[in-house]
C-alpha positions, -999 to +999 in steps of 0.1 A: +312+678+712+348+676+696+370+701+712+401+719+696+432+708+704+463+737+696+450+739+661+437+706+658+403+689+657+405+653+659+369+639+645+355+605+645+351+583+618+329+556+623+335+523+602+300+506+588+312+469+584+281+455+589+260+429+569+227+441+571+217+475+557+183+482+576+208+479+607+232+503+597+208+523+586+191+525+622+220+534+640+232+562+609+194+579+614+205+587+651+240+600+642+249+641+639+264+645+608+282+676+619+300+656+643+305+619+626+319+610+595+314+573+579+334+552+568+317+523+537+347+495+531+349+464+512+322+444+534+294+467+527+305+480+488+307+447+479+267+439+496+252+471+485+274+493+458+270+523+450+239+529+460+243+527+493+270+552+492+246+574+474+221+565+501+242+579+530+256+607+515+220+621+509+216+623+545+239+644+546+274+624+559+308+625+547+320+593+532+354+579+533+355+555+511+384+527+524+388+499+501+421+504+496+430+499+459+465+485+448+469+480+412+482+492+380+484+527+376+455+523+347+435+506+370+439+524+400+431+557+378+401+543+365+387+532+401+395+565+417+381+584+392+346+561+396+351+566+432+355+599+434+321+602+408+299+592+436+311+625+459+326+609+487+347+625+510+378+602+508+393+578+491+422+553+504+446+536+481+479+513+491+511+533+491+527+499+484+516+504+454+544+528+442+550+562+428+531+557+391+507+542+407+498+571+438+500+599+409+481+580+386+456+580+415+461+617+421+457+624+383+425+611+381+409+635+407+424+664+384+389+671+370+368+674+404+383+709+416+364+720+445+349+687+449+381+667+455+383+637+475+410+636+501+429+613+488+446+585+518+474+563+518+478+531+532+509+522+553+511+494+578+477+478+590+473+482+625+471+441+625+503+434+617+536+429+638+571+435+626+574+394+624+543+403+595+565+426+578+598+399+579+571+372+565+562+392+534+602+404+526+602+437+546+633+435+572+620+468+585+604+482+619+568+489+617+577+531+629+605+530+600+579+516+573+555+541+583+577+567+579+589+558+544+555+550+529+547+581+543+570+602+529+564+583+495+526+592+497+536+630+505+567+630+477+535+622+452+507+646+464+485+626+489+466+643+519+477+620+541+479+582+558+462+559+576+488+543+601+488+530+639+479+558+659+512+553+680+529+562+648+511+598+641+532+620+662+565+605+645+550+614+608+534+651+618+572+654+631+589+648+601+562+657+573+543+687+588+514+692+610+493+698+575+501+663+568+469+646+576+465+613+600+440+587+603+443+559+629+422+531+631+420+509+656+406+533+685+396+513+715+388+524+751+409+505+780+384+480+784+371+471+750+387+439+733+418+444+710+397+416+684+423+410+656+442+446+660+473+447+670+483+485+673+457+498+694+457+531+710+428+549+730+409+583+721+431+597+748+458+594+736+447+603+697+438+632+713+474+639+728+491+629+697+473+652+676+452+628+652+431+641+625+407+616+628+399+581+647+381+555+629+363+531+655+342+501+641+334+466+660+342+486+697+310+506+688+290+482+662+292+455+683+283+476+717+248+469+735+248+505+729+269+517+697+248+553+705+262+554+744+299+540+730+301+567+703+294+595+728+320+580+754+346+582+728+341+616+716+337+626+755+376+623+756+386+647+721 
């Protein structure tokens, strides 16, 4: 259903936030995997582990794995490392988080070879504003921040960021078209915004050359999450 844009794909990524399995489950059983990727964050890790990581990947998706870790380096080795055990398909970690910690994070994936995670950085959540940045120190604009977390993940060996999907065409510009992008956030024109604050439409993801869209409560919390998925990926 996706078609190729230039040289690019952009593929959907569909976030599971959800707090009950069996429903999750019900909607995953009447997904493609050849066309949709999941996505397992700290909501549903933290209800069911592992083993529902486990659980999906048998079917046969690829996971992206987003809780986002921010530590130590030690820490954030040792996490990416167990992450990485279970087989899923990518990882995300806070570029915030500096440069010992991003390659202690890529040093830990040394010993999967063929099997390596992509490995995602963080850069501005697509629910702040540039008065968010100013509360928390950062006298910055939310397109320069991108761009200098961004260059800070590629300087160290990530695949690529997750940023506001406004933002992607900026990044590919300066850091190469290889450089992958991931923009949450994805709404049609009528859905609600909810707590997001960069929104951006598969449209336009499509014009701007995203690698892939991650949509979550604009299809999870559809009448129809099947009908919504298959309006989204009508427009890529």
């Amino acid at each position: 259903m996706s078609a190729v844009i230039s040289k690019f794909t952009t593929k959907v990524i569909l976030a599971l936030d959800y707090s009950n399995k069996n429903q999750a489950l019900e909607l995953i059983n009447n997904l493609d995997p050849a066309i949709y990727r999941l996505k397992i964050g700290k909501k549903m890790f933290s209800l069911f582990g592992k083993s529902l990581v486990v659980q999906i990947k048998n079917l046969g998706f690829d996971i992206f794995l987003d809780l986002k870790f921010h530590d130590i380096p030690n820490t954030v080795f040792g996490a990416v490392s167990a992450a990485a055990d279970l087989g899923v398909w990518m990882i995300s970690i806070h570029i915030s988080g500096g440069s010992k910690m991003l390659q202690a994070a890529k040093l830990a994936l040394n010993p999967f070879k063929k099997d390596t995670p992509l490995l995602i950085g963080i850069t501005v959540l697509t629910s702040f504003t540039e008065q968010d940045l100013r509360e928390v120190g950062i006298n910055s604009s939310i397109t320069n921040q991108v761009l200098m977390l961004s260059r800070l993940a590629k300087q160290n060996g990530l695949d690529g960021v997750v940023c506001p999907g406004e933002e992607s065409m900026n990044i590919k510009e300066k850091l190469g078209f290889g450089f992958k992008i991931v923009a949450p956030a994805i709404r049609l024109i009528e859905d609600p915004a909810y707590d997001q604050k960069k929104v951006i439409t598969p449209k336009l993801a499509k014009k701007f050359n995203i690698d892939y869209i991650i949509v979550g409560r604009t299809v999870t919390f559809s009448k129809n999450p099947l009908n919504k998925l298959k309006k989204i990926t009508s427009f890529l």
